[in-house]
C-alpha positions as CSV (number, residue, x, y, z in Angstrom):
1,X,0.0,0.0,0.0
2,X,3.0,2.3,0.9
3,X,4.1,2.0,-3.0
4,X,1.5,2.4,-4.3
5,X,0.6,5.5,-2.6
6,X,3.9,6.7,-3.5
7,X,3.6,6.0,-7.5
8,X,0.3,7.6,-7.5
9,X,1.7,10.8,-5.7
10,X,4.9,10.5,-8.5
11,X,2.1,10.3,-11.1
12,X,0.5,13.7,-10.0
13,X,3.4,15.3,-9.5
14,X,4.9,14.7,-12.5
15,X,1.2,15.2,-14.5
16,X,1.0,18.9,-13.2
17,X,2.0,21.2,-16.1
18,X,1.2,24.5,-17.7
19,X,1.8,23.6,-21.0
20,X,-1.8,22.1,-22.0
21,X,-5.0,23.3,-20.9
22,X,-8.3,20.6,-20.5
23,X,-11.1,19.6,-18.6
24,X,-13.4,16.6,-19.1
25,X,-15.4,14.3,-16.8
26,X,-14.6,11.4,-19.0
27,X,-13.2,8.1,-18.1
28,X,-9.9,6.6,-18.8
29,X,-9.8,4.2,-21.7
30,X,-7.6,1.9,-22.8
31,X,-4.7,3.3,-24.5
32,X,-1.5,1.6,-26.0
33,X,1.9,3.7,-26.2
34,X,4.9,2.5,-28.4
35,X,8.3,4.0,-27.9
36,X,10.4,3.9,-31.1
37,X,14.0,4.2,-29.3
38,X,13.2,3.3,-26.2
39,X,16.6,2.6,-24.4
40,X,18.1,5.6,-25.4
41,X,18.8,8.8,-23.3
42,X,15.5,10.3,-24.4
43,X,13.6,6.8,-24.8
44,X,14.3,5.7,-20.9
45,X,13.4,8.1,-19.6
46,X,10.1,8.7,-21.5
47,X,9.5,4.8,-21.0
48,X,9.4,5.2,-17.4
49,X,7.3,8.6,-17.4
50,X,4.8,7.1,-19.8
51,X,5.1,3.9,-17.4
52,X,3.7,5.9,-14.2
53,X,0.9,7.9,-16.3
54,X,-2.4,6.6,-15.6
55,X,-3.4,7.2,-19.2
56,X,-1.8,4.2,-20.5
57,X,-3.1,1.1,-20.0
58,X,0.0,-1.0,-22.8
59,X,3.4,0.6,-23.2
60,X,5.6,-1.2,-25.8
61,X,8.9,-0.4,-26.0
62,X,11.4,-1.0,-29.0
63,X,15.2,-0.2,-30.3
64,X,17.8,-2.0,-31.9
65,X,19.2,-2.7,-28.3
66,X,18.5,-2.8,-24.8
67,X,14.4,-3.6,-25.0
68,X,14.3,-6.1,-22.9
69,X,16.3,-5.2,-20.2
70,X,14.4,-1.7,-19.9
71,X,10.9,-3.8,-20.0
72,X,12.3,-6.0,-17.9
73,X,13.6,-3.2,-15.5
74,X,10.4,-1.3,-16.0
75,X,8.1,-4.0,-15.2
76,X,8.8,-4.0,-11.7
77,X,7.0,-0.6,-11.4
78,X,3.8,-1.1,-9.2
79,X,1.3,0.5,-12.2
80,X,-1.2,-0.5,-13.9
81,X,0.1,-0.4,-17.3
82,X,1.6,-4.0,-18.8
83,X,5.0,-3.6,-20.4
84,X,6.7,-5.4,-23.6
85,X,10.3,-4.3,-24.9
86,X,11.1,-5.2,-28.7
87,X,13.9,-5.9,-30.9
88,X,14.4,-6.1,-34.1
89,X,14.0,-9.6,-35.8
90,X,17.2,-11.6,-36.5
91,X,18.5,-11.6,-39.7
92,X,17.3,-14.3,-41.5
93,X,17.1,-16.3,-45.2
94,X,14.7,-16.5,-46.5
95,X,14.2,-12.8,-45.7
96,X,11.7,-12.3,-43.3
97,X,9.5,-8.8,-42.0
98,X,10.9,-7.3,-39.0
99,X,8.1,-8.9,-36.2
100,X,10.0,-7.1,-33.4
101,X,8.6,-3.9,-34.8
102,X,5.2,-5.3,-35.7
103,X,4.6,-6.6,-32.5
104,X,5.4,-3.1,-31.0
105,X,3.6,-1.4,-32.9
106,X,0.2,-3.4,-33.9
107,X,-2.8,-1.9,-31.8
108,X,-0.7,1.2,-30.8
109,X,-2.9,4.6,-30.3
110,X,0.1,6.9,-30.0
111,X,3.8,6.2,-31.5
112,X,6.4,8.1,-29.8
113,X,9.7,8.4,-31.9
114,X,12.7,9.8,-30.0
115,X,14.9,7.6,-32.2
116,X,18.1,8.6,-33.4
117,X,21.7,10.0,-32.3
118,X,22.0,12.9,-30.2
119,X,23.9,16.2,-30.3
120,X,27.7,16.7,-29.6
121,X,29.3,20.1,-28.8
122,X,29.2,22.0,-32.0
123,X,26.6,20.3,-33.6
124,X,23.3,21.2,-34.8
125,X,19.8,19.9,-35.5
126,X,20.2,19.7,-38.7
127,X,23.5,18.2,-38.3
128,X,21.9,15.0,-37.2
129,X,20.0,15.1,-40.6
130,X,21.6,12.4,-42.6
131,X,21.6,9.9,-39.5
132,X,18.1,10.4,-37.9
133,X,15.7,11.1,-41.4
134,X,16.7,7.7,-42.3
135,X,16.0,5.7,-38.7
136,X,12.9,8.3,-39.3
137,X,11.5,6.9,-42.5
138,X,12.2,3.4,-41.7
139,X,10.2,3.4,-38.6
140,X,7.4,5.7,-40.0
141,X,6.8,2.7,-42.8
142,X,6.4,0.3,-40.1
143,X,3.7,2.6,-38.8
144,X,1.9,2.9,-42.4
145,X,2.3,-0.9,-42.0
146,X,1.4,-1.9,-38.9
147,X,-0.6,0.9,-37.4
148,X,-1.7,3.1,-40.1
149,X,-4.5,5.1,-37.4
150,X,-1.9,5.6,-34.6
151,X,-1.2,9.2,-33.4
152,X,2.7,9.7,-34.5
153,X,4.8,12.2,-32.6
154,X,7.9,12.8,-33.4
155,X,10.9,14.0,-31.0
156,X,14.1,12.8,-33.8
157,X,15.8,16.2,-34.7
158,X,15.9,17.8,-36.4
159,X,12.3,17.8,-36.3
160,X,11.3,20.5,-39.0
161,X,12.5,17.8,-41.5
162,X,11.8,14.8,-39.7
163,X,8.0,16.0,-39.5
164,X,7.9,16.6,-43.6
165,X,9.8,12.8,-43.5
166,X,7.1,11.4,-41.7
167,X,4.3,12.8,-43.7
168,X,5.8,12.1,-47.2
169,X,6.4,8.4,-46.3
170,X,2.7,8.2,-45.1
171,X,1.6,9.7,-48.1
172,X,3.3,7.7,-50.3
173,X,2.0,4.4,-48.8
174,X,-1.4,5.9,-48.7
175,X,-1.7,6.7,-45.4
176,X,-1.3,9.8,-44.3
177,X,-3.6,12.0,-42.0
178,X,-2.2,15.0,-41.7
179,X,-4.6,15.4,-38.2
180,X,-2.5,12.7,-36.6
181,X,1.6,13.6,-37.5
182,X,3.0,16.2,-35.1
183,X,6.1,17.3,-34.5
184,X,6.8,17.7,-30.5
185,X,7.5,21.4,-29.6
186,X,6.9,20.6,-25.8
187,X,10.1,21.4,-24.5
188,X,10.4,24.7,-26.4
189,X,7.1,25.7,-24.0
190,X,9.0,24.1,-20.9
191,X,12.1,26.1,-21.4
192,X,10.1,29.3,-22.2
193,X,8.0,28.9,-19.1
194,X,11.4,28.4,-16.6
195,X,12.7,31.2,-18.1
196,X,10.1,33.8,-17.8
197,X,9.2,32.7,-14.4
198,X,12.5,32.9,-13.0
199,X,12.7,36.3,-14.7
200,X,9.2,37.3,-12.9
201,X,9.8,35.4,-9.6
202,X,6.8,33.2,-9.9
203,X,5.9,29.3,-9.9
204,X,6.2,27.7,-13.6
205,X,2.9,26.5,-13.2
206,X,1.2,29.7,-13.5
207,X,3.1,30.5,-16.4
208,X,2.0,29.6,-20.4
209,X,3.9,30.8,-23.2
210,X,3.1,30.4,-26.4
211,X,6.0,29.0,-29.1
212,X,5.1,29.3,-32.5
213,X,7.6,28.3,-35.2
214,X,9.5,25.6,-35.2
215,X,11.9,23.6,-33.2
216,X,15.1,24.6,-33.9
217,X,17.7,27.7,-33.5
218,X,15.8,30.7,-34.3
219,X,12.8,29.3,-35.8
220,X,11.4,28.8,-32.9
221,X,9.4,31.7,-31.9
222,X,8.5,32.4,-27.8
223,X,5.8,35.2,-27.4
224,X,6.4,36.7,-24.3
225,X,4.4,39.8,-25.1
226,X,1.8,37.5,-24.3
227,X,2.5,36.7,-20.9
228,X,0.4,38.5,-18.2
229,X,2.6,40.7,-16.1
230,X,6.0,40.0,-18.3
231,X,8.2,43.2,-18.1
232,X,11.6,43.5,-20.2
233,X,14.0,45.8,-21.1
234,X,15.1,45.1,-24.8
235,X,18.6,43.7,-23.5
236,X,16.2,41.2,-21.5
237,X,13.6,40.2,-24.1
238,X,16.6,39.7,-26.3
239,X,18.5,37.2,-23.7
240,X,15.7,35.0,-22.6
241,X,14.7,34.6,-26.5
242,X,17.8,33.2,-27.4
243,X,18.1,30.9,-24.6
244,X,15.2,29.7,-25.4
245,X,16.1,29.2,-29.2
246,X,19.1,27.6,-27.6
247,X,18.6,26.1,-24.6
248,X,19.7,22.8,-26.3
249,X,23.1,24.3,-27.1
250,X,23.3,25.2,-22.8
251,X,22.9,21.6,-22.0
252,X,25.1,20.1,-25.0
253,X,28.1,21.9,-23.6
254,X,27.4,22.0,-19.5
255,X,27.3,17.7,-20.4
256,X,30.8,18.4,-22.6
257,X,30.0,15.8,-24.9
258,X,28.4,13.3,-22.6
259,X,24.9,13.7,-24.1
260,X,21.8,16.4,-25.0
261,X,19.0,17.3,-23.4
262,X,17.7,14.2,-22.6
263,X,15.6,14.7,-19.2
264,X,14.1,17.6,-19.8
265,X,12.9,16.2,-23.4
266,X,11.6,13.4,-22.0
267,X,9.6,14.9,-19.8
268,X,8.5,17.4,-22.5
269,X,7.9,14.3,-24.5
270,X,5.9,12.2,-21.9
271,X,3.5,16.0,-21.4
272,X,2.9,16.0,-25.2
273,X,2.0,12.2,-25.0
274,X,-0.1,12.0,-21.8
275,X,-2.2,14.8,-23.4
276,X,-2.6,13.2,-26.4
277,X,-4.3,10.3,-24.5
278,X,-6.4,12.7,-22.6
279,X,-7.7,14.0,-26.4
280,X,-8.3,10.2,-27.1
281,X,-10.5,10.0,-24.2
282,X,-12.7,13.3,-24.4
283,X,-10.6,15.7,-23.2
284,X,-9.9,19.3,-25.3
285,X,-6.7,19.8,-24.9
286,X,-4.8,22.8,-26.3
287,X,-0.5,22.5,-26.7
288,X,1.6,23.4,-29.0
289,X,2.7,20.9,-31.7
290,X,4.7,21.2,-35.5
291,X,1.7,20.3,-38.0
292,X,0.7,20.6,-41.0
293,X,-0.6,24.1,-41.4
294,X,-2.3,26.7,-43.7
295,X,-1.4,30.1,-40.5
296,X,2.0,30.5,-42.7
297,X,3.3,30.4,-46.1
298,X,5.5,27.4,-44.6
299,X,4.0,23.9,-45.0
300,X,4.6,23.3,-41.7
301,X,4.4,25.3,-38.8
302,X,4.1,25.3,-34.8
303,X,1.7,27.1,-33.1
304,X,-1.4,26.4,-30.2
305,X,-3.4,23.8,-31.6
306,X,-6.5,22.0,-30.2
307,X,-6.8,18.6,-29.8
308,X,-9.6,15.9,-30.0
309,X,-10.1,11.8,-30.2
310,X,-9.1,12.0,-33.5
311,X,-5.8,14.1,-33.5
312,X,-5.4,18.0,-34.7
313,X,-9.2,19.4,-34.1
314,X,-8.3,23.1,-34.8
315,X,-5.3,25.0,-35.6
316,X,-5.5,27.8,-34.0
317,X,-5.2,31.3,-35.1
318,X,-1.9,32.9,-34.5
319,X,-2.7,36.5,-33.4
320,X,-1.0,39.8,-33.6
321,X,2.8,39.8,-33.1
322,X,4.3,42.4,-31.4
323,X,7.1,44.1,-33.6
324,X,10.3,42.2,-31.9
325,X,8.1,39.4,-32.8
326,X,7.5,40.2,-35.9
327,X,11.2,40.9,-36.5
328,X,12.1,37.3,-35.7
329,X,9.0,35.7,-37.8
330,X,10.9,37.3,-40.8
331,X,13.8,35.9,-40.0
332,X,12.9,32.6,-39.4
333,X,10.6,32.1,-42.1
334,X,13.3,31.3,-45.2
335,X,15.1,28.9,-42.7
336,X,11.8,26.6,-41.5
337,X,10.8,26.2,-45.2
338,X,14.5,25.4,-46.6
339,X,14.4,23.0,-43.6
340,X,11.3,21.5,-44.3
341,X,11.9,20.8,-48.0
342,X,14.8,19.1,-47.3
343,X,12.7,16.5,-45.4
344,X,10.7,16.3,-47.9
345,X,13.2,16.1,-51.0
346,X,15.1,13.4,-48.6
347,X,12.1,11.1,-49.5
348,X,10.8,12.4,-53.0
349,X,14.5,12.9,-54.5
């Protein structure tokens, strides 16, 4: 009984966020999460928050190595979600489909995807381009495959073109909604919120910025003119933007090479997930998320959107930007679309 009262009070504790707001009297539902990279520095992680959240009932894990020992390790957790962890079938002749992968993802409602290789000092997003687009578009065919209705949110960077990756793979195997691919913007939000809170000297949870954009470098977009009570010289508003554009770049070098920003994505990740579930179940549920979108010129583009049982519900509009705002949306306009048509190309071409 002691356990389990403490996983319950982990679980609200960790659930309490002000980057989504909701309310619904509905009941749970059964849910299945997969995890596409599951026993990497982002996929543990994830794995374990997703493993606390009452909103999932199945969480299968899978990666090229390590599966079963994180299920195994998971397991072991006093929730009610059961646990599998995947690998990829043996190589065999005749050649045979990978049922590692199948298994994971057959019956899944949401597929997270924090697959890939992470960041060194010096690197950037887009850096990571010819690695994670093709660990992307293998395990997005799986999902055309295997779970062609699943939810599909994507964490690989560089996202902008992983997104675009996603979508064209979908659509070329004739299943692509473009109300269920998003790209996950969460911890753009996170980072925004700590930031402008330890500027004003409140809690984080009474704070809700809004990120439009993308998710890299100086597409992405924080709108702290927005923010109830935010005061800032220009020095200031200037600062806390470009931490936020790079507050991956902060964590790349504090971890001199040792890593990115796992933690904080994973719990940005497990936020974007968890709500996503809530949608599923009746909730309406605004967040941020990289969609498909008509707000821009760009084919693609982050922003508030609201969420429903059957993925994107409404993209919302984006409202006036104030003229430092308006400044960066200039800038980072060229960029986003150069970086989404090369996700796009990288399939097409």
């Amino acid at each position: 009984m002691i356990m389990n009262r403490l996983a319950t009070k982990a679980i609200s504790a960790v659930a309490r966020t002000p980057s989504s707001r909701g309310f619904s009297t509905t009941s749970a539902v059964d849910a299945k999460v997969a995890v596409l990279g599951a026993a990497g520095g982002i996929g543990q992680p994830l794995s374990l928050l997703c493993k606390l959240s009452p909103e999932v009932t199945e969480l299968s894990c899978y990666d090229i190595v390590g599966t079963p020992g994180v299920a195994a390790d998971l397991s072991h957790i006093p929730t009610k979600s059961s646990i599998t962890g995947s690998l990829p079938s043996p190589v065999s002749w005749p050649p045979r489909g990978n049922g590692g992968l199948a298994e994971t993802l057959t019956g899944a409602d949401v597929v997270v995807i924090p697959a890939g290789v992470p960041r060194k000092p010096g690197m950037t997003r887009d850096d990571l381009f010819n690695t994670n687009a093709g660990i992307v578009k293998t395990l997005v065919e799986g999902c055309a495959e295997y779970c062609p209705d699943a939810m599909i949110a994507i964490i690989s960077n560089p996202v902008n073109s992983t997104v675009p990756i996603a979508a064209e793979v979908l659509k070329k195997a004739g299943k692509y909604n473009p109300n269920k691919v998003f790209g996950v913007t969460t911890l753009d939000v996170c980072r925004a919120n700590t930031f402008v809170a330890n500027h004003m000297g409140v809690d984080p949870k009474d704070v809700d910025v809004t990120v439009v954009g993308g998710h890299a470098g100086i597409t992405i977009l924080p709108l702290f003119s927005r923010v109830n009570g935010a005061k800032f010289t220009d020095e200031e508003l200037e600062k806390i933007t470009v931490r936020t554009q790079f507050g991956g770049d902060e964590v790349v070098a504090a971890k001199a090479g040792a890593g990115s920003a796992t933690l904080s994505m994973a719990y940005a990740g497990y936020i974007f997930t968890e709500n996503l579930l809530k949608a599923i179940r009746g909730e309406d549920i605004v967040q941020c998320a990289f969609v498909e979108s008509n707000l821009t010129d760009a084919p693609y583009f982050a922003s508030p959107v609201k969420f429903g049982k059957d993925g994107v519900k409404e993209i919302l509009p984006l409202g006036e930007l104030s003229a430092y705002e308006k400044k960066w949306f200039d800038k980072m306009m060229p960029e986003l679309k150069n970086q989404i048509k090369k996700g796009v190309d990288f399939v097409n071409n």
